[in-house]
PyMOL Python script that loads the backbone (N, CA, C, O; Angstrom):
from pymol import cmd

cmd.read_pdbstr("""\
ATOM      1  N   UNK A   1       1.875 -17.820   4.148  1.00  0.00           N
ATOM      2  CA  UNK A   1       2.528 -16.641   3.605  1.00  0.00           C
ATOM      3  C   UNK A   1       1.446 -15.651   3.157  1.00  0.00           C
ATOM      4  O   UNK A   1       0.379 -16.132   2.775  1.00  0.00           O
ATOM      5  N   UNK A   2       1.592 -14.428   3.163  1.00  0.00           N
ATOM      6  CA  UNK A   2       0.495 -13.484   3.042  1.00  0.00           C
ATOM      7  C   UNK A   2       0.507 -13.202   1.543  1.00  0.00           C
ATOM      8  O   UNK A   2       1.528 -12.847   0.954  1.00  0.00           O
ATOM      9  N   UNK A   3      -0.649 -13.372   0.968  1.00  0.00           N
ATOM     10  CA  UNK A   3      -0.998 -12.960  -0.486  1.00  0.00           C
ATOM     11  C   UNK A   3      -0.354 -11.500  -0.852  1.00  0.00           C
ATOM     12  O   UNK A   3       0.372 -11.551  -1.845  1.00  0.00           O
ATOM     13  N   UNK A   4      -0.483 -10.123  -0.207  1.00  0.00           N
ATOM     14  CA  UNK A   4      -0.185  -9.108   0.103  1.00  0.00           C
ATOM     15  C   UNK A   4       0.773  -8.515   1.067  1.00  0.00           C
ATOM     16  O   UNK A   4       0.311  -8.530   2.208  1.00  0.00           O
ATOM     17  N   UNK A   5       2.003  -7.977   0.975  1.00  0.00           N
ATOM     18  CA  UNK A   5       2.416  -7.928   2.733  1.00  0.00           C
ATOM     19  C   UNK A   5       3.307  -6.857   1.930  1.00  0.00           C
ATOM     20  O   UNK A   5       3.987  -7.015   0.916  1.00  0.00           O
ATOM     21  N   UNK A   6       2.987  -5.240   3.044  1.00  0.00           N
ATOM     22  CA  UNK A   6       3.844  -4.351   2.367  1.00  0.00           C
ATOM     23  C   UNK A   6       4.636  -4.206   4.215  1.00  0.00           C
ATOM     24  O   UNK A   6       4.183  -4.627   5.280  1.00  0.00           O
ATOM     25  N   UNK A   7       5.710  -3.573   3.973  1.00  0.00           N
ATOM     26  CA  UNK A   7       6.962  -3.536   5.203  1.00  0.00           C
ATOM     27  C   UNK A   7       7.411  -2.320   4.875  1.00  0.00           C
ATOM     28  O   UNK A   7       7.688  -1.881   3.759  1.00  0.00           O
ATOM     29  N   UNK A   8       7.490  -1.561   6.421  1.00  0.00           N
ATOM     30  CA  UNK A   8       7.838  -0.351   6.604  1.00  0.00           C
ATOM     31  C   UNK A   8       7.499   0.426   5.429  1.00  0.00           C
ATOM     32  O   UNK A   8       8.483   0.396   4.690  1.00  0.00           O
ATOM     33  N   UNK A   9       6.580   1.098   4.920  1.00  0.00           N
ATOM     34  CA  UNK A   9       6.123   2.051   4.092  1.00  0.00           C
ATOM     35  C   UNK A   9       6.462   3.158   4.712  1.00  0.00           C
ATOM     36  O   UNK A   9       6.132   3.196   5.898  1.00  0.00           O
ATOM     37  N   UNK A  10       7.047   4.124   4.267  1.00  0.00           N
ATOM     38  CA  UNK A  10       6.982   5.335   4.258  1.00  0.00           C
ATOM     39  C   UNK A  10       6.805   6.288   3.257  1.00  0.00           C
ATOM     40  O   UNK A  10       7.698   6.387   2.416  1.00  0.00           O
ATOM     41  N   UNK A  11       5.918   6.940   3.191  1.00  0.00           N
ATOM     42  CA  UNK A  11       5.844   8.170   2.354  1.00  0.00           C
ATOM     43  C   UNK A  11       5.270  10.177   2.937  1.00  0.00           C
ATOM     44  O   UNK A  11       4.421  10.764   3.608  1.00  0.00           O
ATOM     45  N   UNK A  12       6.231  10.383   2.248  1.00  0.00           N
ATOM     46  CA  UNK A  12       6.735  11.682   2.924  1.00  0.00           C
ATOM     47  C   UNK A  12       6.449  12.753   1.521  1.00  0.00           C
ATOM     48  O   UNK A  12       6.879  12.581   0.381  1.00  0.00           O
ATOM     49  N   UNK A  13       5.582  13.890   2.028  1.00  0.00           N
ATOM     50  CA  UNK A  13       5.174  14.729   0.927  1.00  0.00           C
ATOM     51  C   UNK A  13       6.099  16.037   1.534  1.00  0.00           C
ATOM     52  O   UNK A  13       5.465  16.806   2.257  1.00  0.00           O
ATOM     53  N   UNK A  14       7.210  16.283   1.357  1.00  0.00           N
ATOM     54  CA  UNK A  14       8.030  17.442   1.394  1.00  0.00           C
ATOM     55  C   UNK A  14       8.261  17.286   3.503  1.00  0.00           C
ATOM     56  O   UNK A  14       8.278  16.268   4.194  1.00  0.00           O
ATOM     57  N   UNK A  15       8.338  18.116   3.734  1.00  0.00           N
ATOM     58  CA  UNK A  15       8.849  17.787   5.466  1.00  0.00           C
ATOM     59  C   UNK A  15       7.595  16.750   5.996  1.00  0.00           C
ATOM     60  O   UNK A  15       7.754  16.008   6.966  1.00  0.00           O
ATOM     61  N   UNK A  16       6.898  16.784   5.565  1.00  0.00           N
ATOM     62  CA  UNK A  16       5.612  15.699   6.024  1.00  0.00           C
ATOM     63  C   UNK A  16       5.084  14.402   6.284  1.00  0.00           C
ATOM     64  O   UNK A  16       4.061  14.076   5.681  1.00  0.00           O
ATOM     65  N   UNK A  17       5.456  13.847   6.844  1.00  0.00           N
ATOM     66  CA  UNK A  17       5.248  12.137   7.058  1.00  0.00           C
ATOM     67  C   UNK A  17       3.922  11.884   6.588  1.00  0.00           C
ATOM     68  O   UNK A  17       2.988  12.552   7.033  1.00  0.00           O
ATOM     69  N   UNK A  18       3.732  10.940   5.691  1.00  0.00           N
ATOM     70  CA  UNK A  18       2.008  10.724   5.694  1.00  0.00           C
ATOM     71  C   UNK A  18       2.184   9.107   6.207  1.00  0.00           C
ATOM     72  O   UNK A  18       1.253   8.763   6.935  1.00  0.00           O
ATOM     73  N   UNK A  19       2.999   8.268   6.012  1.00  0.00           N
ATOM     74  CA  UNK A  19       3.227   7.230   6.489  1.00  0.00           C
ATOM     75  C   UNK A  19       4.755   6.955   7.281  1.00  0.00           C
ATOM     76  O   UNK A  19       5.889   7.318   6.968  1.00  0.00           O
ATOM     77  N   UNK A  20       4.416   6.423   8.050  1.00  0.00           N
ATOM     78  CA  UNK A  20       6.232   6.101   8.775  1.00  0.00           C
ATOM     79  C   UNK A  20       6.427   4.749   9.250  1.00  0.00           C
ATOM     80  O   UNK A  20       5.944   4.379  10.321  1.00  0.00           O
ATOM     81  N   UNK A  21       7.112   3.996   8.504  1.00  0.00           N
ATOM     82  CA  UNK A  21       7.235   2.680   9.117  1.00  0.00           C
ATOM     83  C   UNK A  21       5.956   2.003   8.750  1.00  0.00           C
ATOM     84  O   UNK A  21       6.177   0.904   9.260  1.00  0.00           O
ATOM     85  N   UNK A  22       4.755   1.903   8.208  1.00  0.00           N
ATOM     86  CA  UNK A  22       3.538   1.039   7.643  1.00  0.00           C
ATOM     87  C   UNK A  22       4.185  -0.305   7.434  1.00  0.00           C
ATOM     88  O   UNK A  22       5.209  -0.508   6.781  1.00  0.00           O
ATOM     89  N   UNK A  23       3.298  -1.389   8.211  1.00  0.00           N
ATOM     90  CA  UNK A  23       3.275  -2.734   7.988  1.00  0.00           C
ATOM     91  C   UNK A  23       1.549  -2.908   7.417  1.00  0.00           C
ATOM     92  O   UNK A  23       0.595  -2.196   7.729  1.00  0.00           O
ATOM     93  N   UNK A  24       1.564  -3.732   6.782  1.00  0.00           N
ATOM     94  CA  UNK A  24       0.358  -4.212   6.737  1.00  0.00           C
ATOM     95  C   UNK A  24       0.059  -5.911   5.992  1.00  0.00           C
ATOM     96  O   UNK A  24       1.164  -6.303   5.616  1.00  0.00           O
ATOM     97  N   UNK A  25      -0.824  -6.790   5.733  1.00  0.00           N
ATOM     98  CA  UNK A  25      -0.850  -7.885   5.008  1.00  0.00           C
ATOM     99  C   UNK A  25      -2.008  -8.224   5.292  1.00  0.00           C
ATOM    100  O   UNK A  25      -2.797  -8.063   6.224  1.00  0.00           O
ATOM    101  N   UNK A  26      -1.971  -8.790   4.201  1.00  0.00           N
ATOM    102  CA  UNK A  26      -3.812  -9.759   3.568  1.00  0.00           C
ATOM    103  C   UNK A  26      -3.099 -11.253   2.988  1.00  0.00           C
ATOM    104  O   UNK A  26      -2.156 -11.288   2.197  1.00  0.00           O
ATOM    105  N   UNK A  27      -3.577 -12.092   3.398  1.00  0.00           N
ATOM    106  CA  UNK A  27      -4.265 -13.432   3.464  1.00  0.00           C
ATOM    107  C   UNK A  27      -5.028 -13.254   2.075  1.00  0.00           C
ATOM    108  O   UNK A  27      -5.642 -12.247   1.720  1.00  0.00           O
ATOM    109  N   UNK A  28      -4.845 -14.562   1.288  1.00  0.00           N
ATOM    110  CA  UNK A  28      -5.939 -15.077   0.328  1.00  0.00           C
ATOM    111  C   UNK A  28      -7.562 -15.448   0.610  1.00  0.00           C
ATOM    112  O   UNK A  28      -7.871 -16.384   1.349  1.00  0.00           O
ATOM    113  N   UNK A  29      -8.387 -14.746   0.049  1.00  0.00           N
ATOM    114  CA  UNK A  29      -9.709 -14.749   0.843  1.00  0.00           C
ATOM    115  C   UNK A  29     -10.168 -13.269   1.739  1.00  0.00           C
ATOM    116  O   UNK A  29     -11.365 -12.983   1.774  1.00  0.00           O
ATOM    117  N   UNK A  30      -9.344 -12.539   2.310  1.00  0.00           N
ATOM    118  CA  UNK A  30      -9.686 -11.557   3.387  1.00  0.00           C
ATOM    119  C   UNK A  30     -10.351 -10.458   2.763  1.00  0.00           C
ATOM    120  O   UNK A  30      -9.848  -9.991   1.741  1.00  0.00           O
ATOM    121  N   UNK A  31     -11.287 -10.028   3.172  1.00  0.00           N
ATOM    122  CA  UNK A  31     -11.225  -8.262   2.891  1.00  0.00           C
ATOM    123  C   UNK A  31     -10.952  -7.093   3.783  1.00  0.00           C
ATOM    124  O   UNK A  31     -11.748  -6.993   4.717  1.00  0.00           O
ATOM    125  N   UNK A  32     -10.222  -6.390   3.731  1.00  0.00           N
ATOM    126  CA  UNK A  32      -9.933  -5.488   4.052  1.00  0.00           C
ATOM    127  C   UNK A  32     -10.970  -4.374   4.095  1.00  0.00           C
ATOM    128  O   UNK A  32     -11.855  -4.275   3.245  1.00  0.00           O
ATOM    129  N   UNK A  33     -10.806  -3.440   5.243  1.00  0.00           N
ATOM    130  CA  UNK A  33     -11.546  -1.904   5.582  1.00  0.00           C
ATOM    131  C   UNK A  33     -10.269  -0.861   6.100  1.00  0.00           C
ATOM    132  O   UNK A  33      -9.668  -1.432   7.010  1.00  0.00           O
ATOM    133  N   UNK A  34      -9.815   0.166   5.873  1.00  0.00           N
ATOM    134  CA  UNK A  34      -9.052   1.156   6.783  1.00  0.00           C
ATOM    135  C   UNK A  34      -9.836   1.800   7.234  1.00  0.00           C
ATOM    136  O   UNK A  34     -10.857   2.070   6.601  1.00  0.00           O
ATOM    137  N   UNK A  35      -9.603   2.281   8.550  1.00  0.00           N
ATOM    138  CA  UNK A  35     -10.958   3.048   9.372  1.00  0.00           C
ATOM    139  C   UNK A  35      -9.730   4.190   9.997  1.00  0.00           C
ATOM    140  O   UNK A  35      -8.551   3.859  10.118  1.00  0.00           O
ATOM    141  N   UNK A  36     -10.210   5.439  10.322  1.00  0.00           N
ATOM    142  CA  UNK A  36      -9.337   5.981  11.097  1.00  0.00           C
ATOM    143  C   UNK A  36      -9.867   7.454  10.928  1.00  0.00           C
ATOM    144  O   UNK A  36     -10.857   7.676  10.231  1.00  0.00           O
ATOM    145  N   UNK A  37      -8.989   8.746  11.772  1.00  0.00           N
ATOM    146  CA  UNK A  37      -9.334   9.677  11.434  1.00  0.00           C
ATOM    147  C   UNK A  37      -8.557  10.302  10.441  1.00  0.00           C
ATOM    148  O   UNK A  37      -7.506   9.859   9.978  1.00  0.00           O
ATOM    149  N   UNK A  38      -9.231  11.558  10.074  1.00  0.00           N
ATOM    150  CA  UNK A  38      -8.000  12.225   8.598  1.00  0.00           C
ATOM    151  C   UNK A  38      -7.126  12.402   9.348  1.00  0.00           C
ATOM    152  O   UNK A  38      -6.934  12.455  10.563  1.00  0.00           O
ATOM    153  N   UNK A  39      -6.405  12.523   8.093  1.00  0.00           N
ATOM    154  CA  UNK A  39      -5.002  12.483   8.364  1.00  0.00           C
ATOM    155  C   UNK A  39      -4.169  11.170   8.420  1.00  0.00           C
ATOM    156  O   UNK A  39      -3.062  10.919   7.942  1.00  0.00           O
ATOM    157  N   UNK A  40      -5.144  10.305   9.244  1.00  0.00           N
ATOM    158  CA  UNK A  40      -4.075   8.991   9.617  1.00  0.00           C
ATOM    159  C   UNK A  40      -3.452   8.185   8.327  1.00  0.00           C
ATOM    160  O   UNK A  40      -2.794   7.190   8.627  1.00  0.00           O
ATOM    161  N   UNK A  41      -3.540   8.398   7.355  1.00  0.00           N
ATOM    162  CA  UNK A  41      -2.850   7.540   6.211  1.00  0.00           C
ATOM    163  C   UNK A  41      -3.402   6.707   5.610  1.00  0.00           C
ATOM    164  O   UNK A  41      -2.718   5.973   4.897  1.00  0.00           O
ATOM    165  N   UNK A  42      -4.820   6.523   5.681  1.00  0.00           N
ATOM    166  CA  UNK A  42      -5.518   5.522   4.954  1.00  0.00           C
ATOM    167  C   UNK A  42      -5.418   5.798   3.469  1.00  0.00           C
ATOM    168  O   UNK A  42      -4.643   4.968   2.993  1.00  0.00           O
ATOM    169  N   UNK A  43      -5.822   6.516   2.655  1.00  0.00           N
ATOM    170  CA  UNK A  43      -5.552   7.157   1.546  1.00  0.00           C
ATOM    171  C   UNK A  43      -4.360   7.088   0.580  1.00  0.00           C
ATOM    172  O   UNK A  43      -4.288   6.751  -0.601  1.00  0.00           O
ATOM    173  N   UNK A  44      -3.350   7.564   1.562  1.00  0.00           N
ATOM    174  CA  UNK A  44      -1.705   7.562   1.571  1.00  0.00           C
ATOM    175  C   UNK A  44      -1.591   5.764   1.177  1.00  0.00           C
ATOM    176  O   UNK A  44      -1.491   5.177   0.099  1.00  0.00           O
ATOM    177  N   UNK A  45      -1.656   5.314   2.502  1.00  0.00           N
ATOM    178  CA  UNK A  45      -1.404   3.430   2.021  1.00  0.00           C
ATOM    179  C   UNK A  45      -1.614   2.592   0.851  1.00  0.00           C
ATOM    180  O   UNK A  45      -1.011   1.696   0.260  1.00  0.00           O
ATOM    181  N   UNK A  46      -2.893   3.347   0.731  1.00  0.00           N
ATOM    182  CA  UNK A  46      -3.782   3.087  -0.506  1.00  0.00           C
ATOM    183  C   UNK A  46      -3.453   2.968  -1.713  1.00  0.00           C
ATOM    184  O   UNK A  46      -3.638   1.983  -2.428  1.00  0.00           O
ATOM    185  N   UNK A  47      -2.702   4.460  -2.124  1.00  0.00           N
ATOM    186  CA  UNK A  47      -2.614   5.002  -3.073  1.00  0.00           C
ATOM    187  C   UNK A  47      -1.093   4.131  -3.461  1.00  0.00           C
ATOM    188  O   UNK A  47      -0.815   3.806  -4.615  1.00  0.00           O
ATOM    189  N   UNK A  48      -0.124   3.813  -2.155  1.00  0.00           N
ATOM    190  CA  UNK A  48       0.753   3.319  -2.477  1.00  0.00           C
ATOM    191  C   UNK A  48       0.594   2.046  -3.123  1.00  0.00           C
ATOM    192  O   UNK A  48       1.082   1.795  -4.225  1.00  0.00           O
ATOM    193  N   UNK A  49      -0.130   1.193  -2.400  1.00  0.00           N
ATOM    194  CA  UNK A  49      -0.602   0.143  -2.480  1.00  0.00           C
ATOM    195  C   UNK A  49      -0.519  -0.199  -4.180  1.00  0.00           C
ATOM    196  O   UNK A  49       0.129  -0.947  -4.912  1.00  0.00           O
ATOM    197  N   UNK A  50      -1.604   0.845  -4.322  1.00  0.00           N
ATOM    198  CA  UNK A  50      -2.270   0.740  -5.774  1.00  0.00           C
ATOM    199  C   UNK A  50      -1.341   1.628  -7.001  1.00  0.00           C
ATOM    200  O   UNK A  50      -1.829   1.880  -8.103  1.00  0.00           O
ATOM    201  N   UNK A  51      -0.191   1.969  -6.672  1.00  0.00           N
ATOM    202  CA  UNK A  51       0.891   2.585  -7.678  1.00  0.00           C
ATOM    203  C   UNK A  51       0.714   4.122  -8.210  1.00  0.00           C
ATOM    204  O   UNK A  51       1.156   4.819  -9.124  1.00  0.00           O
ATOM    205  N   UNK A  52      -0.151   4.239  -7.155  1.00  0.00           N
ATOM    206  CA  UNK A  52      -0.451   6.523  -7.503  1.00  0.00           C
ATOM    207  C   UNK A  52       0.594   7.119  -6.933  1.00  0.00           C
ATOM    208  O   UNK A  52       0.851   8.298  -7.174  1.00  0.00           O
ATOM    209  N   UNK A  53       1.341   6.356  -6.086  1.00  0.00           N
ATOM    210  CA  UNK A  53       2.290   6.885  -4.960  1.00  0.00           C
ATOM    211  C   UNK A  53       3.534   6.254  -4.833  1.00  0.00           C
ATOM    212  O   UNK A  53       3.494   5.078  -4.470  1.00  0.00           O
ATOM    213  N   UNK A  54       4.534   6.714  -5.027  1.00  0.00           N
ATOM    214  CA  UNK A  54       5.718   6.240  -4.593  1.00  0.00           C
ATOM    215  C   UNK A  54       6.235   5.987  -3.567  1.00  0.00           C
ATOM    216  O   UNK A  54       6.321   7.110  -3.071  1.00  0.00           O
ATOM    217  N   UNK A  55       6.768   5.133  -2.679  1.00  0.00           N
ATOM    218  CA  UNK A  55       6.920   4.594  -1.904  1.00  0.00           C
ATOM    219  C   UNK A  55       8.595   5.487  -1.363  1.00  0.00           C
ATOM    220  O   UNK A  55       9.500   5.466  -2.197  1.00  0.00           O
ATOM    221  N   UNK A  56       8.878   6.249   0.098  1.00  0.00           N
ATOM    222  CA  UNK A  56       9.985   6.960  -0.045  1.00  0.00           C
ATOM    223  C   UNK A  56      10.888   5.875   0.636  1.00  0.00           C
ATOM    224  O   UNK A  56      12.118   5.843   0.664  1.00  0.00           O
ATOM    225  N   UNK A  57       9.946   4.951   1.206  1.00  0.00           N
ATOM    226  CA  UNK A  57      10.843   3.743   2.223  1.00  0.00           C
ATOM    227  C   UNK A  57      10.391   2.648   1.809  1.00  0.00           C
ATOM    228  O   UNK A  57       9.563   2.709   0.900  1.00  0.00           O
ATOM    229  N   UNK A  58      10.827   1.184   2.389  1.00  0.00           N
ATOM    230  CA  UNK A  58       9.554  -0.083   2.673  1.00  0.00           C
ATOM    231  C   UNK A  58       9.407  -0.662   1.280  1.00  0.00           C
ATOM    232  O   UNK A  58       9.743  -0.034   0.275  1.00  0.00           O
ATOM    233  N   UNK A  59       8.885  -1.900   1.258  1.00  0.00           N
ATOM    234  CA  UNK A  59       8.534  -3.228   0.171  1.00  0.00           C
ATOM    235  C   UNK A  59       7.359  -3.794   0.247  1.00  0.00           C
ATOM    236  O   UNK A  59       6.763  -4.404   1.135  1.00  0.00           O
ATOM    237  N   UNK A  60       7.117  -3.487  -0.849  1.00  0.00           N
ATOM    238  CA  UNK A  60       5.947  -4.222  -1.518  1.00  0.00           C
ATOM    239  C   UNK A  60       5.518  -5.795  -1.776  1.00  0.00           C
ATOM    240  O   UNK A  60       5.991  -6.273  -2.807  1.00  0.00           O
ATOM    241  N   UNK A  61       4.984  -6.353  -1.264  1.00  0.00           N
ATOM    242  CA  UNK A  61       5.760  -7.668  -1.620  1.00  0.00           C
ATOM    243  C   UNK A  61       4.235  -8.787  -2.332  1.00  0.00           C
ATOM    244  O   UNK A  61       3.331  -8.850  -1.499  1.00  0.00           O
ATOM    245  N   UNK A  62       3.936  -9.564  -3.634  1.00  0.00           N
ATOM    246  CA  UNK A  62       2.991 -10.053  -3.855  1.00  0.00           C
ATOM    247  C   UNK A  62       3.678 -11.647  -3.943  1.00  0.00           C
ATOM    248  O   UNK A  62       4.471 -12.048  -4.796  1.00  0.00           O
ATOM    249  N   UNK A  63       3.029 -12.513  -2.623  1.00  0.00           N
ATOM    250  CA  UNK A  63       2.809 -13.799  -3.052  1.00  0.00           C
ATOM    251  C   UNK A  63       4.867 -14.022  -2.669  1.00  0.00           C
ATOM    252  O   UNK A  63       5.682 -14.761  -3.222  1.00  0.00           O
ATOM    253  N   UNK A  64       5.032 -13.088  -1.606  1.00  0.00           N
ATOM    254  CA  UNK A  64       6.377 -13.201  -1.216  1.00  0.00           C
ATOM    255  C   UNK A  64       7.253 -12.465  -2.286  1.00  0.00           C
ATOM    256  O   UNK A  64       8.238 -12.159  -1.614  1.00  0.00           O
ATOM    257  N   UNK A  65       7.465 -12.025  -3.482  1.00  0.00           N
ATOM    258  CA  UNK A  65       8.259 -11.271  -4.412  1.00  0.00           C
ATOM    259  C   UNK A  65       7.704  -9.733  -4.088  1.00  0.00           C
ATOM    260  O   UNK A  65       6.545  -9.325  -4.013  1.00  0.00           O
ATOM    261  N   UNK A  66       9.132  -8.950  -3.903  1.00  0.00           N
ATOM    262  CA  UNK A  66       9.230  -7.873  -3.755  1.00  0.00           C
ATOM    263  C   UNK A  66       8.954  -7.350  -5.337  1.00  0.00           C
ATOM    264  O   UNK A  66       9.630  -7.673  -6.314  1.00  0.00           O
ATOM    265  N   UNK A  67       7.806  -6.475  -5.329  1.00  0.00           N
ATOM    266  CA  UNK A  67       7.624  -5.332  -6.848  1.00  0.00           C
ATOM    267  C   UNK A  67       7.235  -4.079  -6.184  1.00  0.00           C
ATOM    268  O   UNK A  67       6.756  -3.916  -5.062  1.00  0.00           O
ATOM    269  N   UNK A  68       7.684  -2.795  -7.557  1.00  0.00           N
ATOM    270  CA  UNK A  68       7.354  -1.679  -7.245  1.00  0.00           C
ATOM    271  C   UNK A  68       6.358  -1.533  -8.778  1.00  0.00           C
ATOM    272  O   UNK A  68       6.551  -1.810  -9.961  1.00  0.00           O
ATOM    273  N   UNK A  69       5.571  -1.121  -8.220  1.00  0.00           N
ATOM    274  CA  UNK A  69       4.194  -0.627  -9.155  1.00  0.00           C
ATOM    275  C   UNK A  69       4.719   1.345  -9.849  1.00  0.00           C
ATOM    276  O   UNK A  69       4.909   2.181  -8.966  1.00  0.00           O
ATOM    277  N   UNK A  70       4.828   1.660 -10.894  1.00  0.00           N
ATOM    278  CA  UNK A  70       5.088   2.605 -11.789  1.00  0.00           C
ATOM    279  C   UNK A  70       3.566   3.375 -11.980  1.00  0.00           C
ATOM    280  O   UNK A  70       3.637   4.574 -12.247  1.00  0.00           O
ATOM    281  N   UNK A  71       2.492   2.905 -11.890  1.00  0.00           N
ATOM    282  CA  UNK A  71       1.262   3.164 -12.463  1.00  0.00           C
ATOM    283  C   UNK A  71       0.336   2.407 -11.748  1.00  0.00           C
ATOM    284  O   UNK A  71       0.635   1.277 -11.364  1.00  0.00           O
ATOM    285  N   UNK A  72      -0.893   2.965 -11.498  1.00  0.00           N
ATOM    286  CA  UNK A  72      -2.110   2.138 -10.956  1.00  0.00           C
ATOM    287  C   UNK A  72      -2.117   1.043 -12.176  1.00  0.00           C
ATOM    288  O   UNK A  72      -1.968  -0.144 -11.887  1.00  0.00           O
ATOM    289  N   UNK A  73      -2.259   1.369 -13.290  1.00  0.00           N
ATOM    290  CA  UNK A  73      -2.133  -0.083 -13.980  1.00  0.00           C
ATOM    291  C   UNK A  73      -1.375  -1.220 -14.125  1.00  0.00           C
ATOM    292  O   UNK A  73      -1.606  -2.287 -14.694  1.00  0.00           O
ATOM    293  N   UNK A  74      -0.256  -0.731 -13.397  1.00  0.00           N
ATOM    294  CA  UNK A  74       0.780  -1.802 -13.012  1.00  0.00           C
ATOM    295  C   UNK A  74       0.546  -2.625 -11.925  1.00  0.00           C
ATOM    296  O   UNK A  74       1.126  -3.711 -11.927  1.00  0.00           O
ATOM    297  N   UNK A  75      -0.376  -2.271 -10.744  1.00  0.00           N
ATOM    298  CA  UNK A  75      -0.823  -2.802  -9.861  1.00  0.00           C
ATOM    299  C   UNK A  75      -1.814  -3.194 -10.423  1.00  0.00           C
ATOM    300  O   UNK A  75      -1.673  -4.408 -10.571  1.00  0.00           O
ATOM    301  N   UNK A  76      -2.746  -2.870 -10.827  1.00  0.00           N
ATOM    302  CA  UNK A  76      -4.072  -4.109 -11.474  1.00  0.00           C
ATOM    303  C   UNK A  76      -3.787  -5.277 -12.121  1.00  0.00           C
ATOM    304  O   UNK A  76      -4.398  -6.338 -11.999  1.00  0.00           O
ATOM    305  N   UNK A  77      -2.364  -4.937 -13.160  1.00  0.00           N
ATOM    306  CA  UNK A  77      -2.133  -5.901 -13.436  1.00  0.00           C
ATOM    307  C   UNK A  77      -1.533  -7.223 -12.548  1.00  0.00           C
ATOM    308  O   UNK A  77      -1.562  -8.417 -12.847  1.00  0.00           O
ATOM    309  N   UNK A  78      -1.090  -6.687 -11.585  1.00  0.00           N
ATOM    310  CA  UNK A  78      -0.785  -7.587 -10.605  1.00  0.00           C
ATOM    311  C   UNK A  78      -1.830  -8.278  -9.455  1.00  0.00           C
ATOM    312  O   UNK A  78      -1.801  -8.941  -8.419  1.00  0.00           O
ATOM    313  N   UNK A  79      -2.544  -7.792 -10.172  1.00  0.00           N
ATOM    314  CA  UNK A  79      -4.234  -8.009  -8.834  1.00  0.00           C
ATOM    315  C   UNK A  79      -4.746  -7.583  -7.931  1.00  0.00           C
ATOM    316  O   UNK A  79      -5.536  -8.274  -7.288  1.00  0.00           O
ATOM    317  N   UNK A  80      -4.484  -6.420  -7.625  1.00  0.00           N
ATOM    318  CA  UNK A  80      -4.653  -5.311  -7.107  1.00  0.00           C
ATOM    319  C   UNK A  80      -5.705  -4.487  -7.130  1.00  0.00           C
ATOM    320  O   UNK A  80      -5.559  -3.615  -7.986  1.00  0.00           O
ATOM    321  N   UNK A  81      -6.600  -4.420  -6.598  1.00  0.00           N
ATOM    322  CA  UNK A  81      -7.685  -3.761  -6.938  1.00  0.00           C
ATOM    323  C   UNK A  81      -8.533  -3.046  -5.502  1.00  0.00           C
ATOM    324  O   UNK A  81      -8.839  -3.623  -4.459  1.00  0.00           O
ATOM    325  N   UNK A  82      -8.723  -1.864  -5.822  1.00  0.00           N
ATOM    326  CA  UNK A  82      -9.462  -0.913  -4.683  1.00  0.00           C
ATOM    327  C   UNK A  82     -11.000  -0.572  -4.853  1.00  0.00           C
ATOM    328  O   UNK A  82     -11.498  -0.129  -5.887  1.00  0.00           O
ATOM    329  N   UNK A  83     -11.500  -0.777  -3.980  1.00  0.00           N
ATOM    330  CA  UNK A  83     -13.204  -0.014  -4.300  1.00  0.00           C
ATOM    331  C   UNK A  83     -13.000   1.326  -3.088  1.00  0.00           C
ATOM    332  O   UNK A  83     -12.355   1.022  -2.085  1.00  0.00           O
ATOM    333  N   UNK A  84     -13.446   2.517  -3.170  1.00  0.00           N
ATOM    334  CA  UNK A  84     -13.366   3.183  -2.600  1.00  0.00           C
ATOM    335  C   UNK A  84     -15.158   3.529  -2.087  1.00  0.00           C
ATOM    336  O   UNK A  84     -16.059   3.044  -2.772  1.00  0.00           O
ATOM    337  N   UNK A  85     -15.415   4.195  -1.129  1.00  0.00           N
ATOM    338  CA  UNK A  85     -16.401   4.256  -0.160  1.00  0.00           C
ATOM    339  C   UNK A  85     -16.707   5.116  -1.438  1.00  0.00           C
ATOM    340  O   UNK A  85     -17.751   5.765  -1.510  1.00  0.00           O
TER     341      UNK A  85
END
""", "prot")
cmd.dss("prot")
cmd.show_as("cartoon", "prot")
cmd.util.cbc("prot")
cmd.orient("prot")
C-alpha cells in the first residue's frame, strides 16, 4: 500500500486547469523529484500536497486514510515535508 497516494487532483485557478486528473504515490523509503517544463504542475501538486492549495477535485490519501490538509502545518503534522530546489 503506498505511504502517500493522492487520486485525480485537480486544481483550477479561475478558467485555468493547473492540474486535471493528477495521480501520483510514494512508497515508504522513496524519494521523490518533479521534473518538467513551466507550467506543467509541479508546484501546483506540491503545494496541494503540502496544504497551500486546495484541492478543486481528487483525495489525498496517508497510509490508505483519506485527509484534507487546511494549512501547510496540517500536512507536517501528518509527515509531510518538502525541500524545494
Amino acid at each position: 500500500m503506498p505511504l502517500v497516494q493522492v487520486t485525480g487532483a485537480t486544481v483550477r485557478f479561475q478558467s485555468d486547469t493547473a492540474l486535471d486528473a493528477v495521480d501520483f504515490r510514494m512508497f515508504a523509503g522513496e524519494v521523490h523529484s518533479l521534473m518538467g517544463e513551466n507550467g506543467a504542475g509541479k508546484s501546483t501538486l506540491i503545494k496541494a500536497l503540502t496544504g497551500a492549495l486546495p484541492l478543486d477535485a481528487g483525495v489525498i490519501s496517508i497510509a490508505g486514510k483519506g485527509v484534507q490538509f487546511a494549512t501547510p502545518r496540517d500536512a507536517q503534522r501528518a509527515g509531510i515535508s518538502t525541500v524545494y530546489q
